[in-house]
N, C-alpha and C positions, 0 to 999 in steps of 0.2 A: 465579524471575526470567525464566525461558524464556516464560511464559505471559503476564507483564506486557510483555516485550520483542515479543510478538506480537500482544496486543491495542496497541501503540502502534504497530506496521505498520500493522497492521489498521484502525486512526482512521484517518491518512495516507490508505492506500489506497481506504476506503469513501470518505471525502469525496473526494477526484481520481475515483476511478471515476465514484460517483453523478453529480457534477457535469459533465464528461465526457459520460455515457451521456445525461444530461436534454439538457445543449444540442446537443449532434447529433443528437438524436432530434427536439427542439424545432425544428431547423433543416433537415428529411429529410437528412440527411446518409446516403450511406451506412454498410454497416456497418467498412469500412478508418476511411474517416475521424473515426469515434465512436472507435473502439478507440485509435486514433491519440493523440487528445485526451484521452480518460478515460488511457490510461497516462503521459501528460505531465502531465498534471496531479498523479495519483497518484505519480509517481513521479519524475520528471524534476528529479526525483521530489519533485517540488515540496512535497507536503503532507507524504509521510513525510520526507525530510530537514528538514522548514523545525519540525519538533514536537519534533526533536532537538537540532537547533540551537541552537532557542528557552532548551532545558534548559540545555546547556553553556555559552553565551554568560552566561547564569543567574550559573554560579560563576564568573566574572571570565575566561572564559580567551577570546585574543583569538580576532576573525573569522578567520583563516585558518585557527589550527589547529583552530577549532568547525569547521569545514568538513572539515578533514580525521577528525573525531570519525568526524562525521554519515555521513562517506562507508564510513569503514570498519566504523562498525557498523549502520546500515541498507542498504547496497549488495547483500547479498546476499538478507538478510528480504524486504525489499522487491520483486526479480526473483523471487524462487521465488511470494509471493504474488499478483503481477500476472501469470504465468506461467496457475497455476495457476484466478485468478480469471474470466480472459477465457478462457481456454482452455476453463470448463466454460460461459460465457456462448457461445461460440462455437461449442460441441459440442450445447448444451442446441436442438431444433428450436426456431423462433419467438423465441428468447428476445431475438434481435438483430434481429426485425422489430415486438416490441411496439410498442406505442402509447403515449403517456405514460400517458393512462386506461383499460389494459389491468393486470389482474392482474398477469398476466406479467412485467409491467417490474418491479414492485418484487417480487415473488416470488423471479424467478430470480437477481438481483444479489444478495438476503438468502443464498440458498439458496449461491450460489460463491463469497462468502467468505467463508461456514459452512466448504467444502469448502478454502477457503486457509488459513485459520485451524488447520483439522486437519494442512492436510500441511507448513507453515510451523513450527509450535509444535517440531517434532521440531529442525529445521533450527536454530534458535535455540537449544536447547538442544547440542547439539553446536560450536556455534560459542561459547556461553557455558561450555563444557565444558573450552574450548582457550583461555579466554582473549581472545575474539575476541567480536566482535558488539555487544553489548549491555553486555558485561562492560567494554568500553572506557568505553564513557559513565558507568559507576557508581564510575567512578575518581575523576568528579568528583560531588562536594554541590551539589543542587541541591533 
């Protein structure tokens, strides 16, 4: 469950990141204002709450308390993944001055949320450990 609950951060947050990283790049934005944008979108958490949402609204349960699902079990997945993913994108030399048709650009985004993915899955499982995270959402049939 830990691993399914991470790969479902991990959609959210690639699609917000990728999307994010292309049109700030696509627009010279610096590197604040991409980071800015790719975490709003990934997270604001626009893509990962809106995948779980999607779910629980699913089994009949209404908008508000879907929202409070969404919150209480991607809120932290989500933070330790966009932590972690920008954080190697921002460590990695170059990787936040690629070019859209540079290697780089899709390399090193592939490469740091390989590296979220590893240190997120833990995370998810200790919070599906206690009842918490992900283990909410599976409450309901969807």
């Amino acid at each position: 469950m830990a691993v399914q609950a991470t790969l479902h951060c991990l959609t959210g947050c690639a699609i917000g990141d990728v999307l994010g990283i292309v049109i700030g790049t696509a627009l010279g934005w610096g590197d604040v204002p991409t980071l800015v944008l790719a975490i709003a979108l990934a997270s604001a958490f626009f893509f990962g709450y809106a995948l779980t949402l999607r779910g629980v609204l699913k089994a009949g349960v209404g908008f508000r308390a879907a929202v409070r699902v969404a919150l209480a079990a991607d809120t932290l997945s989500i933070a330790v993944m966009e932590l972690v993913d920008n954080g190697v994108l921002v460590l990695w030399p170059g990787a936040m001055d690629a070019g859209l048709d540079d290697l780089l650009f899709r390399g090193a985004p592939a490469f740091a949320l390989a590296v979220a993915f590893v240190v997120t899955a833990p995370v998810n499982k200790w919070m599906i450990g206690r009842g918490k995270g992900h283990a909410v959402v599976h409450q309901y049939p969807h």
